[in-house]
C-alpha positions in Angstrom: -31.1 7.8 -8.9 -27.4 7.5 -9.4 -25.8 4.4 -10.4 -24.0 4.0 -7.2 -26.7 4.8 -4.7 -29.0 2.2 -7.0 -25.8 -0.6 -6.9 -25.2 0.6 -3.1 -29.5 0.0 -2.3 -29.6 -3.3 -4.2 -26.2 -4.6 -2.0 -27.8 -3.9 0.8 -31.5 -5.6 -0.2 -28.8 -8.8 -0.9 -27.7 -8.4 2.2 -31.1 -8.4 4.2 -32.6 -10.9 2.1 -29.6 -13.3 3.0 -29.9 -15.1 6.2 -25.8 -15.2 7.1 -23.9 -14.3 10.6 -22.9 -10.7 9.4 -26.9 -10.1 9.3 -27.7 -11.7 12.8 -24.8 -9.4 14.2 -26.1 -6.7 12.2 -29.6 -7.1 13.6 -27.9 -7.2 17.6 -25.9 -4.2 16.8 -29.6 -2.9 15.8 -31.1 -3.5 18.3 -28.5 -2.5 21.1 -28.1 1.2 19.3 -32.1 1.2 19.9 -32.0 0.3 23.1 -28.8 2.9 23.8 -31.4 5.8 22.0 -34.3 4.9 24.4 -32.0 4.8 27.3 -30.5 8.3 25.7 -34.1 9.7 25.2 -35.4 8.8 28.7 -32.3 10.8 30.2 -33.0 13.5 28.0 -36.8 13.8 29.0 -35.6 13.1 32.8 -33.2 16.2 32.3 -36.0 18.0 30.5 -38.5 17.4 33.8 -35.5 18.0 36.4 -35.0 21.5 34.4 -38.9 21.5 34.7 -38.9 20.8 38.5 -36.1 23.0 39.2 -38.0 26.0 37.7 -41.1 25.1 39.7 -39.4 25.0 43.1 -37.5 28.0 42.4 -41.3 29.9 41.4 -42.8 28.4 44.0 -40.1 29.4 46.6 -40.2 33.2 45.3 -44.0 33.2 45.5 -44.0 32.2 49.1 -40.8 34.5 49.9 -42.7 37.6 48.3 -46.2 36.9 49.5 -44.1 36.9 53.3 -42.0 39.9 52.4 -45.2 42.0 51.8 -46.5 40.7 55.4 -43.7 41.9 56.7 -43.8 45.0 55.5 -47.1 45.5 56.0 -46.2 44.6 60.2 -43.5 47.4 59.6 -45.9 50.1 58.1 -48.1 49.1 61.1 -45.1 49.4 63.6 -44.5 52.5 62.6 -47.8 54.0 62.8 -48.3 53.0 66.5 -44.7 53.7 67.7 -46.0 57.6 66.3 -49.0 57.7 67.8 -47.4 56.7 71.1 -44.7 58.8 70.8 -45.3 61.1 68.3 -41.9 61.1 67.3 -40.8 61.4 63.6 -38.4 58.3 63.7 -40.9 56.0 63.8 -43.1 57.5 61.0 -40.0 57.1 58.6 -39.9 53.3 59.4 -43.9 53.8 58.5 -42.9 55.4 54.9 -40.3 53.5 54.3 -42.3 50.2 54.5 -45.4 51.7 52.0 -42.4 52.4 49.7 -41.9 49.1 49.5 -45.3 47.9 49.3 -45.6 48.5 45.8 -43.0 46.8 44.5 -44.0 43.6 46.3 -47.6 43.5 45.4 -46.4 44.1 41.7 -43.5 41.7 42.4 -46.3 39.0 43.4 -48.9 39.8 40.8 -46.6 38.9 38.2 -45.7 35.3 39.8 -49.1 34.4 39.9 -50.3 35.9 36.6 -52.6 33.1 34.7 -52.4 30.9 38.4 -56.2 29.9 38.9 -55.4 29.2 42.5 -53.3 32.5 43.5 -54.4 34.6 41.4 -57.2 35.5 43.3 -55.8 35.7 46.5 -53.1 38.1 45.2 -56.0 40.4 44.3 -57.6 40.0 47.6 -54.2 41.0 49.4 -53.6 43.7 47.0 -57.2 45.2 47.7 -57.1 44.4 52.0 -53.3 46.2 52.0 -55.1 49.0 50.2 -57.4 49.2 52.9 -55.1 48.7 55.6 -52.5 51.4 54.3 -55.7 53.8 54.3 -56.9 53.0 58.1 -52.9 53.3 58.5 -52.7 57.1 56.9 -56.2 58.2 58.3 -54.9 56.9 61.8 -51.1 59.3 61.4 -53.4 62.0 59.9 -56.0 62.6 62.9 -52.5 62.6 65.2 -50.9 65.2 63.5 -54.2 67.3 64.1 -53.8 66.4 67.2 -56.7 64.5 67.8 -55.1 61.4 69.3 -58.5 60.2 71.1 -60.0 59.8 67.8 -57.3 58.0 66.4 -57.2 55.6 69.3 -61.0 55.1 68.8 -60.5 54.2 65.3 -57.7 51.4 66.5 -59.7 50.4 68.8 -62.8 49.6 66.3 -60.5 46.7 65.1 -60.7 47.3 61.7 -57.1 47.6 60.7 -56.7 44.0 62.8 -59.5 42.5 60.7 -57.9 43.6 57.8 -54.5 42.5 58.5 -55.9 39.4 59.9 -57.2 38.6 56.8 -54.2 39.6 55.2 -52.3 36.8 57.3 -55.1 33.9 56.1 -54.6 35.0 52.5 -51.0 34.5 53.1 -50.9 31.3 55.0 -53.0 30.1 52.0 -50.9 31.0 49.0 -48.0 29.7 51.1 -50.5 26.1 51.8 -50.9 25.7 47.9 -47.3 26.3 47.1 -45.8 23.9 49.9 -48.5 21.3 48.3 -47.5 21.4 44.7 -44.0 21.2 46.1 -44.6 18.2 47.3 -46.4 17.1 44.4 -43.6 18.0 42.1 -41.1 16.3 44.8 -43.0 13.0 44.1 -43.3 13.1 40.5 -39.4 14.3 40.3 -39.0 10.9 42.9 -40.7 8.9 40.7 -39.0 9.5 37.2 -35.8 9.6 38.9 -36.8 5.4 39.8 -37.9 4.9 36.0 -35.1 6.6 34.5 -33.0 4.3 36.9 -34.8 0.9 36.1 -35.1 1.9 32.5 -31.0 2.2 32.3 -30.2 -0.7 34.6 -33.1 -3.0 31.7 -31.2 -1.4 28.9 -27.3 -2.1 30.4 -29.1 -5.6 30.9 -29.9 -5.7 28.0 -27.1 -4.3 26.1 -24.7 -6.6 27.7 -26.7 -9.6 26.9 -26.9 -8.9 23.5 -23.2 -8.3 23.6 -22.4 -11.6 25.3 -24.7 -13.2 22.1 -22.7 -11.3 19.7 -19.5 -12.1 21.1 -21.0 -16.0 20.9 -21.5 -15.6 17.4 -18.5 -13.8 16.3 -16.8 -16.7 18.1 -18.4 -18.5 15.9 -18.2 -17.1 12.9 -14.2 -16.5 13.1 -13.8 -20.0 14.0 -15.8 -20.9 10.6 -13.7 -18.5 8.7 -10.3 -20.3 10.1 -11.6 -23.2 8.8 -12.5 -22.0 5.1 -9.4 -20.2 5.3 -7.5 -23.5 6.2 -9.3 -25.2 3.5 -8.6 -22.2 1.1 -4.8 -22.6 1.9 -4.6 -25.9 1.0 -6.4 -25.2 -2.3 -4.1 -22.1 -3.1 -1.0 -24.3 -1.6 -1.9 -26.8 -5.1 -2.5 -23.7 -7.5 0.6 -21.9 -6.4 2.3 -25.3 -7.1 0.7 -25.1 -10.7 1.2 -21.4 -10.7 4.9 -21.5 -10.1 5.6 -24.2 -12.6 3.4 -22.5 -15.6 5.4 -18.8 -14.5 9.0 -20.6 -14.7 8.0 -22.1 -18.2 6.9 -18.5 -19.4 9.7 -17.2 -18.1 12.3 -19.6 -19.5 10.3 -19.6 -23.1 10.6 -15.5 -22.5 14.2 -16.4 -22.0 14.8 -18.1 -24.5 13.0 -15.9 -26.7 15.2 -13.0 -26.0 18.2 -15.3 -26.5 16.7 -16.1 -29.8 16.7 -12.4 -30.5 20.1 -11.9 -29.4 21.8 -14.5 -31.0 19.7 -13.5 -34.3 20.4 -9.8 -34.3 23.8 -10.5 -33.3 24.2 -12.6 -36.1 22.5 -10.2 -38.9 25.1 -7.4 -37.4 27.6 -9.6 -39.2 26.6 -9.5 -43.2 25.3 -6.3 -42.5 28.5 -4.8 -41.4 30.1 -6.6 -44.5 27.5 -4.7 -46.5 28.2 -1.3 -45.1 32.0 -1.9 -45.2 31.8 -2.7 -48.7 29.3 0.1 -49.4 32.0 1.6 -48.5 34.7 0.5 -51.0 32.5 0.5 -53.7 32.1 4.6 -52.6 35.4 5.0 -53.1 35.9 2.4 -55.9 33.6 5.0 -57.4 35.7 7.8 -56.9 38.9 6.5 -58.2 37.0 5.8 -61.5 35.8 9.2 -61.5 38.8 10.8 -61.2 40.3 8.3 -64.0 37.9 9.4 -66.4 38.2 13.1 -65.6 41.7 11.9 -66.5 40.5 10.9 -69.6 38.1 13.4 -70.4 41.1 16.1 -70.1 43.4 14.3 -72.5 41.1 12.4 -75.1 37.3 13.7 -74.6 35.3 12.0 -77.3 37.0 8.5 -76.0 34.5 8.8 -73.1 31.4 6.9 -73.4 28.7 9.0 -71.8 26.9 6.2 -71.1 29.9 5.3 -68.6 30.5 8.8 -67.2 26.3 8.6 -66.3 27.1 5.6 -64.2 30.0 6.3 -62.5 28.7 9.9 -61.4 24.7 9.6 -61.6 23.9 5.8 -61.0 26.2 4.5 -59.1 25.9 7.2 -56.0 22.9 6.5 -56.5 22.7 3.2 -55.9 25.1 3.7 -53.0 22.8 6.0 -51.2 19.8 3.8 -51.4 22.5 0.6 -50.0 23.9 3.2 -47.2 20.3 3.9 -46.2 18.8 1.1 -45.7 22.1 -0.7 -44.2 21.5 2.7 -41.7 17.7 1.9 -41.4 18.6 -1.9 -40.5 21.7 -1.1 -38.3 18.8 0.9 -36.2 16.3 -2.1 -36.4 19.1 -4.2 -34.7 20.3 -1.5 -32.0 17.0 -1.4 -31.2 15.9 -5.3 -31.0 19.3 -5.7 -29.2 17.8 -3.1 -27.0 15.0 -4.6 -26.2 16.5 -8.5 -26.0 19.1 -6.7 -23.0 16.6 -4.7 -21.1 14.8 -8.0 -20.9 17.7 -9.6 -19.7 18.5 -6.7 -17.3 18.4 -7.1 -13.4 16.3 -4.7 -12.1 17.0 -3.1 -9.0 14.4 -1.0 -6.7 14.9 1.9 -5.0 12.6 4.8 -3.7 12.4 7.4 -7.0 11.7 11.0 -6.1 9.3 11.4 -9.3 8.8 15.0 -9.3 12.5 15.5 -9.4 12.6 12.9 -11.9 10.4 14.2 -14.2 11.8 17.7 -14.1 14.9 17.2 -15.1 13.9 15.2 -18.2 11.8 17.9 -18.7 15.1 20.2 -18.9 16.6 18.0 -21.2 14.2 18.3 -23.7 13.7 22.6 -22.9 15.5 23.4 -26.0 13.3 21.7 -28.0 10.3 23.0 -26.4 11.4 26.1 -26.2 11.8 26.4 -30.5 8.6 24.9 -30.5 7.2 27.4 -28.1 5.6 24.8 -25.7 5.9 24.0 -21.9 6.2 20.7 -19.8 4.1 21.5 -16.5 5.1 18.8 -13.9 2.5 18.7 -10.9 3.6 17.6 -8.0 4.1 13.4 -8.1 3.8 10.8 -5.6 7.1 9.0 -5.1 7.6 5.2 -6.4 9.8 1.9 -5.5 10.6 0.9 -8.9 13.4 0.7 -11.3 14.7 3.7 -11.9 16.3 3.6 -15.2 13.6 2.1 -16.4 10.8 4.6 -15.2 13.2 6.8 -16.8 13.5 5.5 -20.3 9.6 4.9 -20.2 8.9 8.7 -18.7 11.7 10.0 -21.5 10.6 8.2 -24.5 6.5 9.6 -23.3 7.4 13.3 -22.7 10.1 12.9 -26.1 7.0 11.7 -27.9 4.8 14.4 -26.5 7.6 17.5 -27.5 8.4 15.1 -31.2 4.4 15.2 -32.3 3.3 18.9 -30.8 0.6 20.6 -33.6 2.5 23.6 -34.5 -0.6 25.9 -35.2 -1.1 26.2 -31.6 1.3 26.4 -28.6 2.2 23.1 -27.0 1.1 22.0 -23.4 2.5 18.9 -21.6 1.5 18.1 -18.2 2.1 14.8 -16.3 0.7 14.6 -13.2 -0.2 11.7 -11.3 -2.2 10.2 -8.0 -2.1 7.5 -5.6 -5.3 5.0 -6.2 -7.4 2.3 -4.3 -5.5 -1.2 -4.0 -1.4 -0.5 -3.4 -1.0 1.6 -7.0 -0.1 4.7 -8.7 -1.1 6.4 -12.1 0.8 8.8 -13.8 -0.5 10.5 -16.5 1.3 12.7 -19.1 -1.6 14.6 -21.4 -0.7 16.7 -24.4 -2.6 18.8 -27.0 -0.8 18.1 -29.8 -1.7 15.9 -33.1 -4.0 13.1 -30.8 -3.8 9.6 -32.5 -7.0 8.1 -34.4 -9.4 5.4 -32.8 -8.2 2.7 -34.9 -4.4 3.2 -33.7 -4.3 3.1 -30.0 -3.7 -0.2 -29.9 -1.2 -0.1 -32.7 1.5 2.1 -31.8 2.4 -0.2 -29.0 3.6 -2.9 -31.5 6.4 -3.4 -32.9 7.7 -1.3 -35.8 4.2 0.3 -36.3 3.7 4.4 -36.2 0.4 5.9 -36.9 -0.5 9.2 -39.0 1.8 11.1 -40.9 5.2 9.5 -40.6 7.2 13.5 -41.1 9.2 12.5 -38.1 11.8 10.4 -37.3 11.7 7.1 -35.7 11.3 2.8 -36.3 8.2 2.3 -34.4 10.2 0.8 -31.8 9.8 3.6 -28.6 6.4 2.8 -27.5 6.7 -0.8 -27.8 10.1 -0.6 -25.9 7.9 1.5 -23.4 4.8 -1.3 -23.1 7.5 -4.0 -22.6 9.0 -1.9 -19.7 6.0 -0.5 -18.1 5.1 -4.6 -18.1 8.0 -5.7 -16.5 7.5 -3.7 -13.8 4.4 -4.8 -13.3 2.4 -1.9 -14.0 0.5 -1.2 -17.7 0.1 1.9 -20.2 -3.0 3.0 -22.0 -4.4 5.4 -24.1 -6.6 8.4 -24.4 -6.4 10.4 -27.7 -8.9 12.2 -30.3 -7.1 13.0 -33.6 -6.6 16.7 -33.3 -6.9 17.3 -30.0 -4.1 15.5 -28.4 -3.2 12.4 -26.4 -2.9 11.4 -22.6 -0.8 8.5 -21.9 -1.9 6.8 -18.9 0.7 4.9 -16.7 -0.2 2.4 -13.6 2.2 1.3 -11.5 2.4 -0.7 -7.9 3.7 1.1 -5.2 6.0 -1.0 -4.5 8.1 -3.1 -7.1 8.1 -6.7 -6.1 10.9 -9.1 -7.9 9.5 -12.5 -9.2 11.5 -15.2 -7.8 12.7 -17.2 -10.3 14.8 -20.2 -9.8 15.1 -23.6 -10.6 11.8 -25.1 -11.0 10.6 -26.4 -7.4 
């Protein structure tokens, strides 16, 4: 069993063990749906024996219709026969053949209506066998006039045989058409009666239906007016902790403030002495210089009056020494840019506006094509649901990601960045912008988001400032940035934002 489907069963065992309002109205809404299916199945078997009844009147109709057609013809056959021997003219012997024609087809016709019929089976086979011996009386009749011995034919009418026969042909008839009009009937009543139940059984159930409406309505009544008054009662709670809420967020946010300022004032300040150190760097450079080209002076007019010792540390030593000063006056010029950086974009209103990300994220991927391109790598940029943020912010944090991506690609195989990003459950977004270059060990993922820290191999340059300037960003807008990464293998930076940016008010405290 699945996790879910075993969390989803054991919520809804909670549910049925506890005796609360959503489980009464639960068990009406139950019971009503049963009550609808009952109702449905009645209807459905009511249909089932209208179908049923429909079929039977519509069997029991053609029985009766054919069992009288072959009457009729029989009376026609007979017609004709007399009508000849009175007249002995051929027009009446064709009404004669025309009605045996049809005899067949009728008596088949009928035998197949009552196949299996205990009741009319029988007489089917008796009709069958007294038309056969009517048509015979009939043809031995026509046959002894067309020999022209009409006084024997008229003797063999007159024995009454063929009126015996059809005689009995009629009871037969009036019989099958006695048990049909009595099933009718039968079938009439029974269709009647269901019709009456079906009828009761829908009113009970609309009855029914409604009252258990009226109850749920009662205690839905209920229930919201319980739920206004925890909700009342929760509003005057919250009303106190937003109080306490709004007083602890202005403190942060002023010692934020005056944290920043603090950073500010003291990078500010270090830029001083530090610019004194780089101007005189400077002088000293060229201090160098002038000393050099005095003692080439020298060493043109009066050579051995040159101490080596002095010409090793005006042109080995002291550039030297120089360098190292230049570089790390350069290294701490960039530690304060980038603290001043960080102390401003703090300070920074932001502004929000509706980003096309897609677009966004394709032209910093053009920025950065002619380093991928030497690298032989691509930036893949699925399509990207839009966002109301900040936008030079999402772009420094989507620059400094994708810049990351294209700085640390493994160059034994060929470089693949994709972002791509979804809307999720709750009012948020996540972007995510996966790479298979070096990856990042276990130990580092948290790491590399502080301040002046880099993890692996440190080949490329940098101050450990970017992803730390991108955590602080991604923060102040209210989202946060994580990490997936397997040294070797690559790295997805994973980026959750709200939909919609919303500005903390901050004023004077209340």
């Amino acid at each position: 069993m699945s996790p879910a489907l075993r969390l989803t069963l054991q919520a809804f065992g909670q549910f049925v063990r506890t005796p609360t309002l959503g489980r009464r109205v639960a068990a009406l809404l139950a019971v009503a749906l049963l009550l609808l299916l009952t109702v449905n199945v009645a209807v459905f078997v009511m249909i089932g024996r209208t179908a049923e009844f429909n079929d039977t009147v519509e069997q029991v109709q053609q029985v009766r219709l054919t069992s009288r057609e072959t009457l009729i013809r029989l009376v026609d056959a007979e017609t004709g026969q007399r009508g000849f021997m009175l007249t002995a003219r051929p027009e009446y012997l064709a009404i004669h053949e025309q009605a045996v024609r049809d005899l067949p087809d009728l008596l088949s016709e009928l035998d197949a209506l009552t196949t299996g019929d205990p009741d009319l089976e029988p007489r089917v086979e008796r009709i069958q066998d007294l038309a056969g011996q009517r048509l015979d009386v009939m043809d031995r009749t026509i046959g002894l006039v067309r020999t022209g011995r009409i006084g024997e034919a008229v003797g063999l009418i007159r024995g009454g045989q063929g009126k015996a026969l059809m005689d009995a042909i009629r009871v037969e008839t009036a019989a099958i058409d006695e048990i049909q009009f009595t099933r009718l009937q039968f079938r009439t009543r029974q269709s009647e009666w269901a019709g009456h139940v079906t009828v009761i059984a829908n009113a009970l159930g609309g009855a029914l239906i409604l009252v258990l409406a009226g109850i749920s309505v009662w205690l839905i009544r209920r229930y919201v007016i319980e739920i206004q008054d925890a909700r009342a009662a929760l509003d005057r709670l919250n009303a106190g902790l937003e109080h306490q809420v709004r007083d602890r967020t202005f403190e942060l946010t002023r010692a934020n403030e005056e944290v920043q300022r603090f950073a500010y004032i003291v990078s500010h300040d270090l830029r001083a002495p530090l610019v004194n150190v780089m101007g005189y760097t400077s002088e000293l450079e060229q201090a160098g210089k002038v000393i050099d080209r005095q003692i080439v002076t020298i060493e043109t007019r009066a050579p051995r009056s040159v101490d080596p010792d002095a010409v090793a540390a005006v042109r080995e030593d002291m550039p030297e020494a120089i360098g190292f000063i230049r570089a790390s006056t350069e290294k701490m010029d960039r530690l304060i840019n980038a603290i001043l950086k960080l102390s401003r974009e703090g300070r920074r209103n932001l502004v929000p506006e509706l980003l096309d990300m897609t677009a966004m994220v394709r032209s910093i991927a053009d920025s950065v094509r002619h380093q991928t391109e030497a690298a032989d790598a691509e930036v893949v940029v699925e399509p990207l649901p839009v966002l109301e943020s900040d936008r030079l912010s999402i772009e420094q944090v989507l620059g400094n990601l994708i810049d990351n991506a294209v700085k640390y690609l493994d160059p034994s195989r060929p470089g693949r960045i994709v972002v791509s990003g979804e809307e999720t459950a709750g009012g948020w977004i996540t972007y995510r912008i996966a790479d298979n270059g070096r990856g990042i060990s276990d130990r580092d993922h948290e790491r590399i988001f502080e301040l002046f820290r880099r993890s692996g191999r440190q080949d490329r340059p940098g101050e450990g400032l970017g992803l730390a300037f991108v955590r602080n960003s991604v923060r102040r807008l209210g989202g946060d940035i994580t990490l997936e990464s397997e040294l070797g293998k690559g790295s997805t930076f994973i980026l959750k934002f709200p939909t919609r940016l919303i500005l903390p008010a901050v004023g004077d405290r209340p």
